[in-house]
PDB file of N, CA, C and O in Angstrom:
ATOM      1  N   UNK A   1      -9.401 -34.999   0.852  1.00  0.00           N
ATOM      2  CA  UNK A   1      -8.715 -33.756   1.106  1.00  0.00           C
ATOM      3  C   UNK A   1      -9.538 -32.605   0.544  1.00  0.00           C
ATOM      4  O   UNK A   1      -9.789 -32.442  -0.650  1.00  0.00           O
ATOM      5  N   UNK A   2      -9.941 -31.797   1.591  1.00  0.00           N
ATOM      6  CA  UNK A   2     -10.271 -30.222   0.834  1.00  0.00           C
ATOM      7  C   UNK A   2      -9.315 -29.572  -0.007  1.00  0.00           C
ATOM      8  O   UNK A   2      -8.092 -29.712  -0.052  1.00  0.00           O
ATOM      9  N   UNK A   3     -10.261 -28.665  -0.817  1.00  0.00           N
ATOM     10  CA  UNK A   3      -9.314 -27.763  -1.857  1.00  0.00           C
ATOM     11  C   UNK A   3      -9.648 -26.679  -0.900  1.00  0.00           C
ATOM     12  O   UNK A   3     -10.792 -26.255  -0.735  1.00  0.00           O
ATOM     13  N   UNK A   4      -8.494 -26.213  -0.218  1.00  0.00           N
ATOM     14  CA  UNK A   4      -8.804 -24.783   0.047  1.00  0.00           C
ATOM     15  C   UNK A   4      -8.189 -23.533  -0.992  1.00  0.00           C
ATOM     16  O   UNK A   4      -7.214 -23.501  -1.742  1.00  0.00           O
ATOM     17  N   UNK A   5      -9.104 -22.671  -0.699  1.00  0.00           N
ATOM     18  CA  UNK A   5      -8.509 -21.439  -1.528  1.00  0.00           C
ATOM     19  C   UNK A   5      -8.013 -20.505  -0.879  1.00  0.00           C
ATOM     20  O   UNK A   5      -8.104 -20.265   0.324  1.00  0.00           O
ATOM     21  N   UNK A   6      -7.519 -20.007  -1.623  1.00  0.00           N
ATOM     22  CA  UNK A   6      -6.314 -19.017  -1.068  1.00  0.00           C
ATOM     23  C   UNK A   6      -7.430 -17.572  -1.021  1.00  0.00           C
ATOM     24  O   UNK A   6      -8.459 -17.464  -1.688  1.00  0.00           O
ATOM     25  N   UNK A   7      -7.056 -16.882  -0.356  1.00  0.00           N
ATOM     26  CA  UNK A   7      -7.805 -15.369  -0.416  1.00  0.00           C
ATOM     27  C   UNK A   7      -7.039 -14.397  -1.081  1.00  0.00           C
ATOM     28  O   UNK A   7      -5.831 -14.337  -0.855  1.00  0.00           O
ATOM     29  N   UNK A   8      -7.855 -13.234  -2.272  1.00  0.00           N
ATOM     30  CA  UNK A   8      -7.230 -12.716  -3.069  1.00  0.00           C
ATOM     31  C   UNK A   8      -6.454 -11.580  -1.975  1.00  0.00           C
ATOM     32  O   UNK A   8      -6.644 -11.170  -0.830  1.00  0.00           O
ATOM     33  N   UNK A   9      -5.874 -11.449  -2.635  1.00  0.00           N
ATOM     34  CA  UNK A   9      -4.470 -10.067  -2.104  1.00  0.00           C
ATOM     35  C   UNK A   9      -5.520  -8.762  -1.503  1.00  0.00           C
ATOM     36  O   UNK A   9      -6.363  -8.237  -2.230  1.00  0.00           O
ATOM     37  N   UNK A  10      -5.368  -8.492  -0.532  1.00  0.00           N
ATOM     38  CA  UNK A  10      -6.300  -7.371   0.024  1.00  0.00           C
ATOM     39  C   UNK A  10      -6.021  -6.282  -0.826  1.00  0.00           C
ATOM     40  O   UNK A  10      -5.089  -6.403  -1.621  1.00  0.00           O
ATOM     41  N   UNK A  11      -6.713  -5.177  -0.788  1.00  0.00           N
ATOM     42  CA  UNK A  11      -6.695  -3.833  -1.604  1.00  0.00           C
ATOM     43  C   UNK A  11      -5.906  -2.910  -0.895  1.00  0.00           C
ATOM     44  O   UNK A  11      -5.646  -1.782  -1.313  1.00  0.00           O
ATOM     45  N   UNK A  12      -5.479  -3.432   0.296  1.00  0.00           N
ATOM     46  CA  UNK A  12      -5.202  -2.119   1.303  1.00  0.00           C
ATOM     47  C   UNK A  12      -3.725  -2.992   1.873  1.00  0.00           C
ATOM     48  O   UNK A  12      -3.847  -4.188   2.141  1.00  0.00           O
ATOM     49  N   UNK A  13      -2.766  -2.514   1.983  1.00  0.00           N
ATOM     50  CA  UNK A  13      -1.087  -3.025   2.180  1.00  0.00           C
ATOM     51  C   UNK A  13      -1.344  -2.117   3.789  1.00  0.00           C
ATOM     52  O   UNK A  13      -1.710  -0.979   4.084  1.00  0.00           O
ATOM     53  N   UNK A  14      -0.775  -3.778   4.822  1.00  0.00           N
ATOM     54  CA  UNK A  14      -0.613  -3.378   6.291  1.00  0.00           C
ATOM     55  C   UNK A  14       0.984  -2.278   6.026  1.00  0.00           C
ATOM     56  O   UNK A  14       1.699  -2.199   5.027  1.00  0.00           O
ATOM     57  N   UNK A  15       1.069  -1.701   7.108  1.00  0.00           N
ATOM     58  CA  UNK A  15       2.992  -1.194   7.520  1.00  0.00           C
ATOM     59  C   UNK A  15       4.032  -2.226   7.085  1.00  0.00           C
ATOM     60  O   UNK A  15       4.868  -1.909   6.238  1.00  0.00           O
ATOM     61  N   UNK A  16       4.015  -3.785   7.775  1.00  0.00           N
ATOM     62  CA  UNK A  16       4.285  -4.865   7.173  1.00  0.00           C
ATOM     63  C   UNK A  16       4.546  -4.561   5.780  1.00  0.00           C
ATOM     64  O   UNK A  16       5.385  -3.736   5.416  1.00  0.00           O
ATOM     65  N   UNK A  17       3.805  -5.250   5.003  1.00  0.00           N
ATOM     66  CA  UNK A  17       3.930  -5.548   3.627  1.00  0.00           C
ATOM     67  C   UNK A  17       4.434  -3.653   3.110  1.00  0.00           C
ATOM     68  O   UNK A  17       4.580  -3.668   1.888  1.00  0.00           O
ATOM     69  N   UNK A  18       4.626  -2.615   3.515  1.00  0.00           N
ATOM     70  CA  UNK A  18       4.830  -1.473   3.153  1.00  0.00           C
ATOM     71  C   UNK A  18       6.397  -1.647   3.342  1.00  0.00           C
ATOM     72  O   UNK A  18       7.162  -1.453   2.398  1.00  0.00           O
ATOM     73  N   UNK A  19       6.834  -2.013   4.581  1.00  0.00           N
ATOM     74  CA  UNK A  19       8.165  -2.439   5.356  1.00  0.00           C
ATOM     75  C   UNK A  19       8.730  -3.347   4.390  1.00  0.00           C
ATOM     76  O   UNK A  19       9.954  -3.266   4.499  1.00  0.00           O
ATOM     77  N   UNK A  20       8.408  -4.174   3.496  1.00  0.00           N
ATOM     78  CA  UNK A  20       8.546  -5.395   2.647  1.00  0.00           C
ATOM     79  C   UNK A  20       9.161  -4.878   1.007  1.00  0.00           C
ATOM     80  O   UNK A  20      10.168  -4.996   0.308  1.00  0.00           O
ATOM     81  N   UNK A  21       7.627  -4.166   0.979  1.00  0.00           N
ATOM     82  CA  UNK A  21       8.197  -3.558  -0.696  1.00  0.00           C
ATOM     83  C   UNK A  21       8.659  -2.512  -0.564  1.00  0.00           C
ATOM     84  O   UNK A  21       9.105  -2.120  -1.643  1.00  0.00           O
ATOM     85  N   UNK A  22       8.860  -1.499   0.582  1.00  0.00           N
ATOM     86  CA  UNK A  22      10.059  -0.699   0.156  1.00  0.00           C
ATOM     87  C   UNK A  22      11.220  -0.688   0.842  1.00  0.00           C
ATOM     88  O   UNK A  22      11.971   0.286   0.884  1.00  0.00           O
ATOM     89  N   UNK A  23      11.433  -1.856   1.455  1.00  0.00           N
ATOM     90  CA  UNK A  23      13.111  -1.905   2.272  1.00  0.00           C
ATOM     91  C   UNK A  23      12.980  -0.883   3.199  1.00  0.00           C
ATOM     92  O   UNK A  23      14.108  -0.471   3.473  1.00  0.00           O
ATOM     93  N   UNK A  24      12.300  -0.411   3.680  1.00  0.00           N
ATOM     94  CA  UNK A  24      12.435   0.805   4.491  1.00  0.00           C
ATOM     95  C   UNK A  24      12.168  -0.006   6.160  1.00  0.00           C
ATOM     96  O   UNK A  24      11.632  -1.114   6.173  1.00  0.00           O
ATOM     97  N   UNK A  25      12.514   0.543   7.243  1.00  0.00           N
ATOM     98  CA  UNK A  25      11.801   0.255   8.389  1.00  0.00           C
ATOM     99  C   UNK A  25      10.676   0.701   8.956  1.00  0.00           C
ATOM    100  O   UNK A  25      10.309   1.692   8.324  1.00  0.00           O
ATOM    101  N   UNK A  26       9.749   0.389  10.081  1.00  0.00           N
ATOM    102  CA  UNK A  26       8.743   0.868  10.467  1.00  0.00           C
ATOM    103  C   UNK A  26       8.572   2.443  10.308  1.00  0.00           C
ATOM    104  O   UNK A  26       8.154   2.691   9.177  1.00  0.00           O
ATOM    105  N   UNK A  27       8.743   3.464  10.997  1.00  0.00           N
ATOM    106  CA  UNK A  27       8.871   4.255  11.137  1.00  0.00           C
ATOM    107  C   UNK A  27       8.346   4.990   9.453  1.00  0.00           C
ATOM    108  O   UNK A  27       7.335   5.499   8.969  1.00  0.00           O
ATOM    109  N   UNK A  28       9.550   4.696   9.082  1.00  0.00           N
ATOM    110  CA  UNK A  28       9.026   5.534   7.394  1.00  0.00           C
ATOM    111  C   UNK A  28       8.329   4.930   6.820  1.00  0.00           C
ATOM    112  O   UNK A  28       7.909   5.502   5.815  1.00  0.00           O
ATOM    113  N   UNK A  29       7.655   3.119   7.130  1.00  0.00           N
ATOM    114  CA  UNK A  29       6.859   2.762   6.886  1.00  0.00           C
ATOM    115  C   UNK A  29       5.549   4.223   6.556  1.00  0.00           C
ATOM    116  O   UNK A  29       5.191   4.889   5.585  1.00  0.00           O
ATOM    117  N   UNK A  30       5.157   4.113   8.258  1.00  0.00           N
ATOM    118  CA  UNK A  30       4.436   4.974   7.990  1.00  0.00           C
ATOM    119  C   UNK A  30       4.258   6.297   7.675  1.00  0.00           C
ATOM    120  O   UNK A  30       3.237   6.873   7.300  1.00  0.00           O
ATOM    121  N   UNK A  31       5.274   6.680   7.851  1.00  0.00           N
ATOM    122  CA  UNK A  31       5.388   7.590   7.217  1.00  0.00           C
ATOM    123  C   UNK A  31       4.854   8.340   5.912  1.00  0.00           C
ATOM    124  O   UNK A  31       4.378   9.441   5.636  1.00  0.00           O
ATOM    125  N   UNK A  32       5.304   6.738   5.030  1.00  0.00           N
ATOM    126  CA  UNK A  32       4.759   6.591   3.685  1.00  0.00           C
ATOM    127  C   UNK A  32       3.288   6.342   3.494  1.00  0.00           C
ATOM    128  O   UNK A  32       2.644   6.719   2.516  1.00  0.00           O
ATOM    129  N   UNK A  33       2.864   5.736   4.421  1.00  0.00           N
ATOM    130  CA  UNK A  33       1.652   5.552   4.502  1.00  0.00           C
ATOM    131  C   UNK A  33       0.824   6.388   4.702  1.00  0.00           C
ATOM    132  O   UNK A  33      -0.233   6.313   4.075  1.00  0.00           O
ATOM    133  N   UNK A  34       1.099   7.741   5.894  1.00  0.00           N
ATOM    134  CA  UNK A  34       0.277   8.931   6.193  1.00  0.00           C
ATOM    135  C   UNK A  34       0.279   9.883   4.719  1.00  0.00           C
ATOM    136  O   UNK A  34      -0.570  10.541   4.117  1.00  0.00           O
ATOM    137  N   UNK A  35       1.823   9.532   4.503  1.00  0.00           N
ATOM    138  CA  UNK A  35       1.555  10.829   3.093  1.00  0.00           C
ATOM    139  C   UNK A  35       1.023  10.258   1.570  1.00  0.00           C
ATOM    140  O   UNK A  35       0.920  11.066   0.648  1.00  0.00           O
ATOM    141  N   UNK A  36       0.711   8.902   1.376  1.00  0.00           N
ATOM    142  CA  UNK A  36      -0.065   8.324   0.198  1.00  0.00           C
ATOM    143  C   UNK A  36      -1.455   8.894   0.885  1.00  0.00           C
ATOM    144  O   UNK A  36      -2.121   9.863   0.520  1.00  0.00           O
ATOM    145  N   UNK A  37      -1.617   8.264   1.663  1.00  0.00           N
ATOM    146  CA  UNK A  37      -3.206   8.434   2.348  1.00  0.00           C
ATOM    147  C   UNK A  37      -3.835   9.752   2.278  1.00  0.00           C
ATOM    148  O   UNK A  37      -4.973   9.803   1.812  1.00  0.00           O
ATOM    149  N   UNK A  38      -3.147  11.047   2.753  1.00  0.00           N
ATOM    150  CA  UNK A  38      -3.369  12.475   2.620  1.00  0.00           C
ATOM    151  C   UNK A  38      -3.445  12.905   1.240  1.00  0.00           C
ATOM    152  O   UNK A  38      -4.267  13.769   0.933  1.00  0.00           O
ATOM    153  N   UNK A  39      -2.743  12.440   0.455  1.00  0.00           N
ATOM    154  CA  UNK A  39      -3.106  12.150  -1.176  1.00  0.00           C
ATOM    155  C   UNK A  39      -4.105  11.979  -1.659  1.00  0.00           C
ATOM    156  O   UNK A  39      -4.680  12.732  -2.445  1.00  0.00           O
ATOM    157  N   UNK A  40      -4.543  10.710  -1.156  1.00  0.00           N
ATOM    158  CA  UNK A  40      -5.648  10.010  -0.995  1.00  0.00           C
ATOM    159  C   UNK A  40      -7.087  10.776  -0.687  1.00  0.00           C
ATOM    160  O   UNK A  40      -7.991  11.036  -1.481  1.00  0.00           O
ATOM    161  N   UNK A  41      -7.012  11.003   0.490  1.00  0.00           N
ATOM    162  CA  UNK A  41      -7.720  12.201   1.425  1.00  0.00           C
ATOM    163  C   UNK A  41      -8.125  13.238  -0.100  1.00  0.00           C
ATOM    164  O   UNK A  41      -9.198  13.354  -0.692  1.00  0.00           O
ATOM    165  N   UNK A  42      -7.078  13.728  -0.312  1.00  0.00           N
ATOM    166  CA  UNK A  42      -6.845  14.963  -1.235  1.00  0.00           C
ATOM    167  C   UNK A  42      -8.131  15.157  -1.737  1.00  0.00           C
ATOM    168  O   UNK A  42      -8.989  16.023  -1.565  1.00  0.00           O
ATOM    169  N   UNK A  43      -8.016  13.663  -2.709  1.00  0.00           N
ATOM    170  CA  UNK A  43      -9.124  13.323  -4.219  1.00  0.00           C
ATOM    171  C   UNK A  43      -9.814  12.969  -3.780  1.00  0.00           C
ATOM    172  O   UNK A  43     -10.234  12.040  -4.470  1.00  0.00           O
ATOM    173  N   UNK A  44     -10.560  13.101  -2.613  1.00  0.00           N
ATOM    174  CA  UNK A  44     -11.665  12.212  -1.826  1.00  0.00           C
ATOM    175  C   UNK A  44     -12.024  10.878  -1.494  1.00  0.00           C
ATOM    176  O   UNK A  44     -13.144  10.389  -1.349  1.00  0.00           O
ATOM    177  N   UNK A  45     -11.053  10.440  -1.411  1.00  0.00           N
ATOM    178  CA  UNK A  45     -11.146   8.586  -1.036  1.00  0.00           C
ATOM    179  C   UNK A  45     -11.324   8.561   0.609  1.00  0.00           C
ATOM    180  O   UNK A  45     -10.985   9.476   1.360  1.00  0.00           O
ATOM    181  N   UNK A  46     -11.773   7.633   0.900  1.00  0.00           N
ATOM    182  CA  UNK A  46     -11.911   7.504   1.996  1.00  0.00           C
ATOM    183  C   UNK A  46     -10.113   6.183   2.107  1.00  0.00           C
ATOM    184  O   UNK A  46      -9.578   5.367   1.356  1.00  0.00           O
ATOM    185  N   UNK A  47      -9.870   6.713   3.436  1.00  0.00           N
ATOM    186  CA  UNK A  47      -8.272   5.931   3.969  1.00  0.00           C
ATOM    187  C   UNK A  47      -8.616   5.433   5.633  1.00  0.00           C
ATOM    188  O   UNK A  47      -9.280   5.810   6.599  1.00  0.00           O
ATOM    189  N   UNK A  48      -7.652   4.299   5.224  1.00  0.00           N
ATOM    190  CA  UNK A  48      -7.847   3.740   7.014  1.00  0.00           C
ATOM    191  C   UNK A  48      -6.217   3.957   7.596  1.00  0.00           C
ATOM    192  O   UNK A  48      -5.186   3.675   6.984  1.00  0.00           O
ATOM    193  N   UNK A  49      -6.327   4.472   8.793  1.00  0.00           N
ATOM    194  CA  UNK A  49      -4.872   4.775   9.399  1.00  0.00           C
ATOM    195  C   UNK A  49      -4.575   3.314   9.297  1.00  0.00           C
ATOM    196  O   UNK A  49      -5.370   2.375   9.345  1.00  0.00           O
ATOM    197  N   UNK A  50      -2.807   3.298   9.094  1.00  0.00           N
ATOM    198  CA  UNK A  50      -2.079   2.300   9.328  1.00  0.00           C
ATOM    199  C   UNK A  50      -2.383   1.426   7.725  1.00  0.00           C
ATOM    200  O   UNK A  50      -1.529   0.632   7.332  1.00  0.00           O
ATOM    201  N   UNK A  51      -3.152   1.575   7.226  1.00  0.00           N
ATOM    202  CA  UNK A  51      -2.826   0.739   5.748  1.00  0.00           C
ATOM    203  C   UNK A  51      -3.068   1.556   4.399  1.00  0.00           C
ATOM    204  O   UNK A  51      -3.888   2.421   4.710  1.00  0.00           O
ATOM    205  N   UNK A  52      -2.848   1.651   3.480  1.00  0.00           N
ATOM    206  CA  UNK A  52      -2.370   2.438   2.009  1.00  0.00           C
ATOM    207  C   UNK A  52      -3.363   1.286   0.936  1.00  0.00           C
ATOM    208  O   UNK A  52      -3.664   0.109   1.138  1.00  0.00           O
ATOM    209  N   UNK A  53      -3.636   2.064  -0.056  1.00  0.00           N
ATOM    210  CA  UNK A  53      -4.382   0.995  -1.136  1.00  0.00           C
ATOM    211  C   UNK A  53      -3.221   0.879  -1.925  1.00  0.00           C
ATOM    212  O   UNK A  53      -2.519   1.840  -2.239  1.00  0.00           O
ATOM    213  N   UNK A  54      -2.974  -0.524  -2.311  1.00  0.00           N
ATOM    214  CA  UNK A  54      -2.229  -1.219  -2.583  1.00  0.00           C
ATOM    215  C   UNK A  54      -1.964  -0.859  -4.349  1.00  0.00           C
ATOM    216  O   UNK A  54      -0.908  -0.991  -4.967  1.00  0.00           O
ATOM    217  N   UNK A  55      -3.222  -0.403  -4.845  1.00  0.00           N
ATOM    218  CA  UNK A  55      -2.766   0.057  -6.727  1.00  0.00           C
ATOM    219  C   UNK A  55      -1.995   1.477  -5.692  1.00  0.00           C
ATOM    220  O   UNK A  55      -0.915   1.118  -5.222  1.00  0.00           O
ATOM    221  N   UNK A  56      -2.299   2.603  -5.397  1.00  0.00           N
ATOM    222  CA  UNK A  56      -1.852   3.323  -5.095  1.00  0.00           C
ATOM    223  C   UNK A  56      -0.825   3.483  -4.757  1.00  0.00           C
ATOM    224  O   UNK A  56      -0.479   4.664  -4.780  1.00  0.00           O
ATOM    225  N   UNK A  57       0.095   2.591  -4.328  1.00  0.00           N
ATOM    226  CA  UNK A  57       1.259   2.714  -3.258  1.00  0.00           C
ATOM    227  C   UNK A  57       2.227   2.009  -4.731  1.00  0.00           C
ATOM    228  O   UNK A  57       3.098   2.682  -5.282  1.00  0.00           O
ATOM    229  N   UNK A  58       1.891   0.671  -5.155  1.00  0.00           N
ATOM    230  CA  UNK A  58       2.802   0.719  -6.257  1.00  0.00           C
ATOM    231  C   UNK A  58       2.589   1.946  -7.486  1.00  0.00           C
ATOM    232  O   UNK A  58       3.641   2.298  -8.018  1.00  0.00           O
ATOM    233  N   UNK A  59       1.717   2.408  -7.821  1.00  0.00           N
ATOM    234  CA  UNK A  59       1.694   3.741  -8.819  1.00  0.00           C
ATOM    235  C   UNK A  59       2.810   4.800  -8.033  1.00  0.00           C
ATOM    236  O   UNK A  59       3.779   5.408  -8.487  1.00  0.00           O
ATOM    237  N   UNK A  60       2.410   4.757  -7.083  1.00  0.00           N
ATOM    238  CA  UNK A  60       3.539   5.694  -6.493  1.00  0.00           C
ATOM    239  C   UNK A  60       5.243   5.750  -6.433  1.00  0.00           C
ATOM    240  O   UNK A  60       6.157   6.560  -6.589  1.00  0.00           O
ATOM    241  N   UNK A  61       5.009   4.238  -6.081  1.00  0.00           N
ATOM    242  CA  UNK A  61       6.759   3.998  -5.348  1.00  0.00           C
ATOM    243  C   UNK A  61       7.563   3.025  -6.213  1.00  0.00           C
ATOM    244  O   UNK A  61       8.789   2.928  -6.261  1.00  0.00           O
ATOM    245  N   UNK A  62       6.447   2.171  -7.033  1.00  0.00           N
ATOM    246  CA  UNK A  62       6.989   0.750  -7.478  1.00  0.00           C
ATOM    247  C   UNK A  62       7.137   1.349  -9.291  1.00  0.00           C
ATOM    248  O   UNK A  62       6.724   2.462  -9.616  1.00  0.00           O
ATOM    249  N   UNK A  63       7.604   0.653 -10.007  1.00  0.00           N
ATOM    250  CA  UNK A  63       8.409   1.105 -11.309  1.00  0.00           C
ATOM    251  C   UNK A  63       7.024   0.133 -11.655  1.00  0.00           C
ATOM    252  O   UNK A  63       6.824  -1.004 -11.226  1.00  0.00           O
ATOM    253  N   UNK A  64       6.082   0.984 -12.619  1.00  0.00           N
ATOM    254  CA  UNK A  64       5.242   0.586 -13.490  1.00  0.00           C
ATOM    255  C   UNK A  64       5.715   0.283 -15.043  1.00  0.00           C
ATOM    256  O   UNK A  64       4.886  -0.138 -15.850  1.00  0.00           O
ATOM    257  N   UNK A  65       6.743   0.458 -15.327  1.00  0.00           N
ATOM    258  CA  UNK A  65       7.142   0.410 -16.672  1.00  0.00           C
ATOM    259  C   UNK A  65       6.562   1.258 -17.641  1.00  0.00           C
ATOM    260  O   UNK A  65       6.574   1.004 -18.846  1.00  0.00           O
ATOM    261  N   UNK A  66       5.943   2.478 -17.023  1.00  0.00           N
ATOM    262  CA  UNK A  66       5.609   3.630 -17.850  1.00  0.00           C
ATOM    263  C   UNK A  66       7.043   4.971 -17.617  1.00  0.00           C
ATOM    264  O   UNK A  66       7.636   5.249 -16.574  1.00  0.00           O
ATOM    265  N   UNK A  67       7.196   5.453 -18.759  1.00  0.00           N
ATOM    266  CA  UNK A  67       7.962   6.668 -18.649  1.00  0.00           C
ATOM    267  C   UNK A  67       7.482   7.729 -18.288  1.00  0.00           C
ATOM    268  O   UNK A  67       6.670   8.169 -19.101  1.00  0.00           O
ATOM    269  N   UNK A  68       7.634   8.335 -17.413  1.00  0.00           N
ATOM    270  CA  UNK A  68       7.303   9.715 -17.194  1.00  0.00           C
ATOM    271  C   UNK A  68       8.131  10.656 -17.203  1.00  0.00           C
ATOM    272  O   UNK A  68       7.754  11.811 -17.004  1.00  0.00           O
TER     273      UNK A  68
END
């Protein structure tokens, strides 16, 4: 039997997995996605339509356990 390996977690979250961690449906999927990305854009990153970088999107939306 081969050991296969698993592939690490991409850097970049499809609409999907956006649709996933925030309960939301398509639509505001992207939504969320155009306005992280323009963020993004902002500070000079380069962004691909239709997917969000994945530290980014939880810093944003997901509860880091920092107080602000």
């Amino acid at each position: 039997m081969k050991n296969r390996r698993t592939a690490p977690p991409s850097t970049q979250m499809s609409v999907k997995e956006v649709m996933e961690a925030a309960g939301v449906g398509k639509n505001t999927a992207y939504q969320i996605i155009k306005r992280l990305n323009a963020e993004l854009e902002a500070m000079g990153k380069l962004t691909f339509r239709g997917r969000v970088n994945r530290r980014f999107f939880e810093e944003k939306l997901c509860y880091d356990g920092k107080d602000d």
